[in-house]
Structures are given as structure tokens and as C-alpha cells.
C-alpha positions in Angstrom: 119.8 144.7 121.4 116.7 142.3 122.2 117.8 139.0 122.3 114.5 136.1 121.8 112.4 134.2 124.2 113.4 130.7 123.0 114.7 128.2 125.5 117.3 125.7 124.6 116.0 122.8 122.5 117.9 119.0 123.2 119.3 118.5 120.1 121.2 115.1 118.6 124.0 115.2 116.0 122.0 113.1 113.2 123.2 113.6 109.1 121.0 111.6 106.6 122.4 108.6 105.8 122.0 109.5 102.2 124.3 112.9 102.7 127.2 110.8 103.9 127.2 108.4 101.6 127.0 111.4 98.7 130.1 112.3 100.7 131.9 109.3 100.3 131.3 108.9 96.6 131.9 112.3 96.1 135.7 111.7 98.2 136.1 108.3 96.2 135.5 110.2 92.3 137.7 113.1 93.4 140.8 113.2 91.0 144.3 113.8 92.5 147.2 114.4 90.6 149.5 111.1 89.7 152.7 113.1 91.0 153.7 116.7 92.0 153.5 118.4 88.9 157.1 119.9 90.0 159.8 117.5 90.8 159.8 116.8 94.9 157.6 119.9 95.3 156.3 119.0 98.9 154.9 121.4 101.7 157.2 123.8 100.4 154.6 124.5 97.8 151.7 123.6 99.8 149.9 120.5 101.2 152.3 117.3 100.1 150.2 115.0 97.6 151.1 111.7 99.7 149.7 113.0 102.5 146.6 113.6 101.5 146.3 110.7 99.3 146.8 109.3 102.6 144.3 111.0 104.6 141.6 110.5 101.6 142.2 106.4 101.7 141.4 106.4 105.2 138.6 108.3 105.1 137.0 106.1 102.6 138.4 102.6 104.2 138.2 103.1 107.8 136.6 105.8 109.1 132.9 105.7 110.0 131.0 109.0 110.7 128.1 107.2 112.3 130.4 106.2 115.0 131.4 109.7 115.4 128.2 110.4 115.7 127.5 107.9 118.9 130.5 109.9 120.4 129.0 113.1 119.9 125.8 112.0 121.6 127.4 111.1 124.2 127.5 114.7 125.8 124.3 116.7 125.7 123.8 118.9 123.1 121.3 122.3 122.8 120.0 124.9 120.5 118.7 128.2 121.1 117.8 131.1 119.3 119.4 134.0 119.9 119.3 137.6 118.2 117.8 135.2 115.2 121.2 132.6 115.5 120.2 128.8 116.0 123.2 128.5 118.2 124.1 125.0 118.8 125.9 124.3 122.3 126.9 121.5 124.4 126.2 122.0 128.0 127.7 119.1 130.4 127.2 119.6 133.9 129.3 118.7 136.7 127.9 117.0 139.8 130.1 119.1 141.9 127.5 121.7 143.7 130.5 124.1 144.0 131.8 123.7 140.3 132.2 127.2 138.2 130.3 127.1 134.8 132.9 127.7 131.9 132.4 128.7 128.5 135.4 126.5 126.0 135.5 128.9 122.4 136.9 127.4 119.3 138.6 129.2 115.9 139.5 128.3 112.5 139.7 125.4 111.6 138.3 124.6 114.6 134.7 123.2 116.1 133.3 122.3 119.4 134.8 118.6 119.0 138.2 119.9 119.4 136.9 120.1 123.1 135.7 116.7 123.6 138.6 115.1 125.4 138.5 118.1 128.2 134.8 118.1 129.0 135.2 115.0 131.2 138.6 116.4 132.8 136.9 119.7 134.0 133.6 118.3 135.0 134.8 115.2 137.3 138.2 116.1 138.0 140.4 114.4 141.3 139.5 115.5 144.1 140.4 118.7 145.8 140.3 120.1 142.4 138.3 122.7 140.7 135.4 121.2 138.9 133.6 123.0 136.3 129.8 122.8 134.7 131.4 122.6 130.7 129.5 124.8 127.8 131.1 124.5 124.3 129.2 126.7 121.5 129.8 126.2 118.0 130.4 130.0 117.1 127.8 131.3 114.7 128.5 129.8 111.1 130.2 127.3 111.8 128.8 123.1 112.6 125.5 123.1 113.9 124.8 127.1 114.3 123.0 128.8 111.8 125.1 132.0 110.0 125.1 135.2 111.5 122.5 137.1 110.7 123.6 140.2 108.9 126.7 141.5 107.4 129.6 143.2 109.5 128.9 140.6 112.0 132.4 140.6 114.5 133.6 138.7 117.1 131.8 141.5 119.4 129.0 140.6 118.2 129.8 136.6 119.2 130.8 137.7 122.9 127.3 139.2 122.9 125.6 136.3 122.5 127.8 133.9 124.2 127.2 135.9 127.2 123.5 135.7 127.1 123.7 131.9 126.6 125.6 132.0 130.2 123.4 134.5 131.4 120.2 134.5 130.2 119.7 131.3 128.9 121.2 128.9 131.2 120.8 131.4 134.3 124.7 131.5 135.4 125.1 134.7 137.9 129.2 134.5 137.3 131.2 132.3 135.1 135.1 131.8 133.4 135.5 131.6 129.8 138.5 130.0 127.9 139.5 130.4 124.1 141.6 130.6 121.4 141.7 131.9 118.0 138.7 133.3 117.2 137.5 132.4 120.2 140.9 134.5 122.5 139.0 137.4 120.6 135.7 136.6 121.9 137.2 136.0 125.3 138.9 139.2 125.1 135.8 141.1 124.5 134.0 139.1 127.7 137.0 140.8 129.5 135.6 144.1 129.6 133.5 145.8 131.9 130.7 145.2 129.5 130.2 141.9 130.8 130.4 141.9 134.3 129.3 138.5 134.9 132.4 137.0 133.3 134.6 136.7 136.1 138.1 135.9 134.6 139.4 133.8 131.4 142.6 132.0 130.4 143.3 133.0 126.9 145.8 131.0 124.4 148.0 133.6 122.7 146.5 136.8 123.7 146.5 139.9 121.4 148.3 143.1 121.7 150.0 145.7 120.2 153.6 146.5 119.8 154.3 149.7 122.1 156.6 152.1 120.7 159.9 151.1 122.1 159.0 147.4 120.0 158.5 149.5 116.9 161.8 151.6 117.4 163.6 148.0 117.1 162.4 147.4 113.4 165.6 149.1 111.8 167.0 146.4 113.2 166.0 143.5 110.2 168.3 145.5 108.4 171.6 144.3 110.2 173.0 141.0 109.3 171.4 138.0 111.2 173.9 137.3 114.2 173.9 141.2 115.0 170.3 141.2 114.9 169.6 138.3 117.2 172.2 139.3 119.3 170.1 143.0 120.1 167.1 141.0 120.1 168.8 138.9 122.7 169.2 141.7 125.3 165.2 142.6 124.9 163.4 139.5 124.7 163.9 135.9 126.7 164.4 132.6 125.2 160.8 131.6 124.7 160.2 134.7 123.4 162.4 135.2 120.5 161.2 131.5 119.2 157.8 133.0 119.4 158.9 135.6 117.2 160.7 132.7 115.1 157.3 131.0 114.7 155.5 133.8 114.2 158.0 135.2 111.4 157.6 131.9 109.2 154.4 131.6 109.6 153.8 135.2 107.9 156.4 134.5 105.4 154.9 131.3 104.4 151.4 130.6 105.7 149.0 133.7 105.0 147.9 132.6 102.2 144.7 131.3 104.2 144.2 134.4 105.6 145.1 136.7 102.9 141.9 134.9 100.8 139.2 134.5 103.5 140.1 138.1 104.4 139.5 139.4 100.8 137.7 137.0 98.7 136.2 134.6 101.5 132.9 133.9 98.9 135.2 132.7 96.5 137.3 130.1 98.3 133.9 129.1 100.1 131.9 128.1 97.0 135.2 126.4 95.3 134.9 124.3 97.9 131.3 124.5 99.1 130.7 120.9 97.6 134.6 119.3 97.7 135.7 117.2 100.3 138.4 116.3 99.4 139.5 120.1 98.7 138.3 121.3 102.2 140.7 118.3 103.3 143.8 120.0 101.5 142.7 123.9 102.6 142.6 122.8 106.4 144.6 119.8 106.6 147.8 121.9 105.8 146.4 124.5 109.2 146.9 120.8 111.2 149.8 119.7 109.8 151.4 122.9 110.6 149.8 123.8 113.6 149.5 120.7 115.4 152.6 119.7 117.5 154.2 117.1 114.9 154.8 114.4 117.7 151.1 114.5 118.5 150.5 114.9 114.5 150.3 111.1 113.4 147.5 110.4 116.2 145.1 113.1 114.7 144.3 111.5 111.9 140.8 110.5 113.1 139.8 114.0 114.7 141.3 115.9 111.2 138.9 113.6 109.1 135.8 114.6 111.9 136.9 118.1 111.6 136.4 117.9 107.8 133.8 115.7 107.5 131.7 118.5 110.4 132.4 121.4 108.0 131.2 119.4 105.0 128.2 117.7 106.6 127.0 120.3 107.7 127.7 123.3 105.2 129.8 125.7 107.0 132.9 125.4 105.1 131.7 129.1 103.2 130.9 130.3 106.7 133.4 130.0 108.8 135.6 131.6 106.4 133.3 134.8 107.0 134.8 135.8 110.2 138.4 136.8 108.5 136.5 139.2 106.3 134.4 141.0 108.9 136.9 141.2 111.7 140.1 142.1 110.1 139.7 145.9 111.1 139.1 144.3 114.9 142.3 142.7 115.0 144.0 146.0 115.5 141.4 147.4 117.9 142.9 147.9 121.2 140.8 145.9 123.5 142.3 146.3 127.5 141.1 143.2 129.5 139.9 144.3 132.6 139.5 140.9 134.7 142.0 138.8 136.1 143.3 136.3 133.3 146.2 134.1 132.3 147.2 132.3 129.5 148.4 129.0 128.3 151.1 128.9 125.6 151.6 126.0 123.7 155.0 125.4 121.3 153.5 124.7 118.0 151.0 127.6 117.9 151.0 130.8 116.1 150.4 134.4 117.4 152.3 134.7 120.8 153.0 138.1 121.1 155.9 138.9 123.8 154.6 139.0 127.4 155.8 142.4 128.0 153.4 143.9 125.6 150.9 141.9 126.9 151.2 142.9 130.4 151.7 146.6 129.3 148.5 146.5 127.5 146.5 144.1 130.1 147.1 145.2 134.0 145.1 142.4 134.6 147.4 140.0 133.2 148.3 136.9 136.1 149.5 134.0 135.1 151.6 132.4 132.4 151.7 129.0 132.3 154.6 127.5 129.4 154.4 124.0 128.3 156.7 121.9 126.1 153.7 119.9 124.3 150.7 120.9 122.1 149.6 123.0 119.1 146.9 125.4 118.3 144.2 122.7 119.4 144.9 122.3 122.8 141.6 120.6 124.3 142.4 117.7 121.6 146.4 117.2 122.0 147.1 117.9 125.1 144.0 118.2 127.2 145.6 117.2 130.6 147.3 120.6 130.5 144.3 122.5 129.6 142.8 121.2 132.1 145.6 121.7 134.8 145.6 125.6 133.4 141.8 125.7 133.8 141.8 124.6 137.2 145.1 126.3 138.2 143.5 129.7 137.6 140.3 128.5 139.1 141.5 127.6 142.5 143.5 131.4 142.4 140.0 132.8 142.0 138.0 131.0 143.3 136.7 133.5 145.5 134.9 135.8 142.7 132.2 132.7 142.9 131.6 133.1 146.3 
């Protein structure tokens, strides 16, 4: 496919003054219940009510978007058009003549802020480390890039055009990329022999699929609990059985999300097009859960950005498109060709055991484990990011040479 001719435009993060104070009066004449209408119903039954009375109070007393935006102009931010996407990017170079350009890929609820506290890391690191020349896109749909195009638009599609920003657009011969969520899709696709200028990636929670002897193993739900855990036991280690625990209550209790932006995602989106306050409640509950709950009470601030960016900027409907055009990709059988590794993190979802992973992905390296952080990473726990980052780049360094 042709991609255009344009070359990246500086851009700064700038909403009217008049749109954020709509946004406030629109957050201060919302209408929350009095009480649970069920007695102690609590995140049990969804987001809890004190909570995010909570959340709303300080968002009206004490934070102050303006100042959030002299934080995000602080780094340099681009647009560029590509295959007709205005694809907003931040591209902060290192002064490091040997430092490998890296491509950082956000999900749901994510955005390139949750990347913020790692730019500096990677780009003037100690020394003797790795240093890196830091691009963040905001995937299309989603902050400051314009929709995709056309329907049936995939995550395929994204490592497309990701790859020509590296490429043909900023001119990088080789480069690592980095992602989770939607964006450990994107960076599986990079993977592939289709883009050979991708060198190798570390991708958070890696997908793939059960092999057979995995599937012969389901009969076994149907034996009582300790005989269960105890043939599990002999299959899987430690760390991966409470992946399976995570992963087990999180499909029990928390599709819902998914289920609705992978059906109806036009539906949720316009119910909350113009709400605040009720994209506050949809993907608050994704932090609460998803965020490692000792880090949780610090977040409060980057939640309340998070929201305020998908509100400000009129992306809430969008960014709930990607469920709904890739859920037939999620079972494709993608085989990563290049060297990678992956970072697992205790509080996120969709670990899949590292023996299908490696039986899928020969090109599998490096697991690194920690005992800290969620399903944002680059926010709660950059310093490991960072040491996984450079870990892997120091290993392979010699692709760049």
C-alpha cells in the first residue's frame, strides 16, 4: 500500500480553554447515586461508588490539566500523515551517537503518557548502559491520532504504519520495539519477516495458543479443587499456575469490557462520548484492577490525565474500535521470528505459560519476573522497564552494528 509524502509536523498538546472548562462543569453537574442501590454492593458489582466519588472531587478541586499540559510539552511531539492517519508521535532523542531507536506501544485504556516516566530512563541512562532514541505513537484512534481510516482496520494494519514512521519517516535502518496490550499485538506482527528492519522486541504478556497436550488437561476442572491443583502442580511452576489464577478471575469477573467493545463498541462509545465522569467509571475499574494495588493510591493523578486525554480529545468511541475489528486476530497464530523477551509483571492479565510460548516462538530469549507493577508498566514501575529494555539491548546489541 502507498503510504503519503508528508513529513512530520512539531506539534504542541494545546485544548481550548473553553473545552476544559465545559469538562469541568460537565464533571461538577454529573449526578451520582447517594448510596449503592444494594446494601454494601462494592467492586463485587462493579466500580465502588466512594471511589469514584473520590476520584471525581479531585478532579474538580485539585487537578489542573493545563499543568499537564506544560508536562506534555516538555518532550517533543510530531504528526504525520500516513496511509490518510494524522498520527501523533513523540520522538525524544538520545545524545548517545550509539543509542538504538525504540518504538514504546500502548493498549486500552492506555495512551502514550503511560510512557512518560521511561522516556528519560532510556534516553540518558548511567553509563555503560544501553541508551535509546525514544518514539511513543498514540495508536490510530486513540489521543492525538486521527481514526483509522476504514473499516476492518487490525492491529496489522497499525504495525504497518508504525513501521514506516521508523523507517520511512524518521529514516531508522534497524530499530527495537516494546509493547503491551494492543500494542504486544503490534509488536508481534513487527516480529515477522515482513519487517525486516525491526530487529528484536520485548513484549509484556505475549500471546499464544494452547498446544494440544494443554487442551488434553481441560477434563481436569471437573475434579474437585485440591486434585486439580495438585495435577496442575506437576505441569506448570509456581508463577505459572498464579498466572492461570489471575487469568481465571479475570474471565470470570472482568469481560464485561471486552464482551461490549467486541460486540457493540458504537454503543458504549456514544453513551459515553460526552460523560466524563462515566468514562471515569468504565476505565477507572481497568486501573483499579490492573494496577498493582500498592502502587494504586499514587495513580490518582495519571488515572485523572488518562481520562481527561480520552475526553479532551474525543477518542473515548475510538479506542474501543480495536476490540471489534481484531477479535478474529486474537486467535491467529502469529510465530515471532526475531529474538525477543518479555517482561512479566504480577498484577497483569494475559500471561499465558512459558512453555506454550516458547513452543510457538523459537525465538523466544529471555524472561525477566518481577515482584512489582501492573498492566502499565512505563508508569508504575519504570525502573524495571527500563532495566528489561536495556538488558535485552546490550544481548543484541550487535544486530545495530
Amino acid at each position: 500500500m502507498s503510504q503519503d509524502l508528508s513529513s512530520p509536523q512539531p506539534f504542541r498538546v494545546e485544548i481550548a480553554d473553553e473545552e476544559v472548562e465545559r469538562m469541568k462543569r460537565i464533571i461538577e453537574d454529573t449526578r451520582l447515586p447517594d448510596s449503592p442501590p444494594l446494601p454494601n454492593a462494592s467492586w463485587d458489582y462493579g466500580v465502588d461508588l466512594d471511589w469514584l466519588k473520590g476520584l471525581r472531587d479531585v478532579w474538580l478541586n485539585d487537578f489542573d490539566w493545563k499543568e499537564v499540559e506544560r508536562e506534555m510539552n516538555a518532550f517533543q511531539h510530531f504528526t504525520v500523515t500516513i496511509e490518510s492517519v494524522s498520527l501523533h508521535f513523540v520522538h525524544h532523542q538520545s545524545r548517545n551517537v550509539d543509542a538504538i531507536p525504540i518504538i514504546l506501544m500502548h493498549g486500552w485504556p492506555g495512551s502514550f503518557w503511560e510512557f512518560h516516566r521511561v522516556i528519560e530512563l532510556l534516553t540518558n541512562p548511567p553509563s555503560g548502559r544501553p541508551a535509546f532514541h525514544v518514539v511513543v505513537p498514540s495508536l490510530p484512534g486513540f489521543g492525538f491520532s486521527s481514526p483509522p481510516p476504514k473499516k476492518d482496520w487490525s492491529m496489522g494494519d497499525n504495525a504497518r504504519i508504525f513501521d514506516h514512521l521508523m523507517t520511512g519517516v524518521l529514516g531508522y535502518k534497524q530499530y527495537m520495539a516494546e509493547g503491551g496490550d494492543f500494542g504486544a499485538l503490534i509488536a508481534t506482527h513487527l516480529g515477522t519477516d515482513k519487517y525486516p528492519a525491526c530487529k528484536f522486541l520485548n513484549v509484556i504478556s505475549p500471546t499464544a495458543q494452547a498446544p494440544l497436550g494443554a487442551l488434553s488437561t481441560l477434563p481436569f476442572f471437573l475434579l474437585p479443587t485440591s486434585w486439580r491443583q495438585w495435577l496442575y502442580g506437576k505441569i506448570y511452576s509456581e508463577d505459572e499456575l498464579r498466572d492461570f489464577e489471575r487469568n481465571g478471575k479475570f474471565i470470570k469477573n472482568g469481560l464485561g469490557y471486552f464482551v461490549e467493545q467486541a460486540t457493540r463498541p458504537l454503543s458504549i462509545g456514544y453513551a459515553l462520548y460526552d460523560s466524563p465522569v462515566g468514562i471515569l467509571a468504565w476505565i477507572g475499574e481497568k486501573f483499579k484492577e490492573h494496577v498493582d494495588p500498592e502502587i494504586l493510591p499514587g495513580c490518582t493523578r495519571f488515572i485523572l490525565t488518562t481520562v481527561s486525554l480520552y475526553y479532551l480529545t474525543r477518542t473515548f468511541t475510538t479506542s474501543t474500535l480495536p476490540y471489534f475489528e481484531n477479535v478474529v486476530a486474537l486467535s491467529q497464530r502469529l510465530v515471532i521470528t526475531k529474538p525477543f523477551g518479555s517482561s512479566r509483571f504480577p498484577h497483569d492479565v494475559g500471561s499465558v505459560p512459558m512453555s506454550w510460548i516458547k513452543r510457538q516462538h523459537p525465538q523466544f530469549v529471555s524472561l525477566r519476573r518481577h515482584d512489582r507493577g501492573g498492566h502499565f508498566p512505563g508508569f508504575e514501575v519504570p525502573n524495571l522497564l527500563a532495566e528489561d529494555l536495556q538488558h535485552m539491548a546490550e544481548n543484541y546489541r550487535t544486530l545495530f552494528q
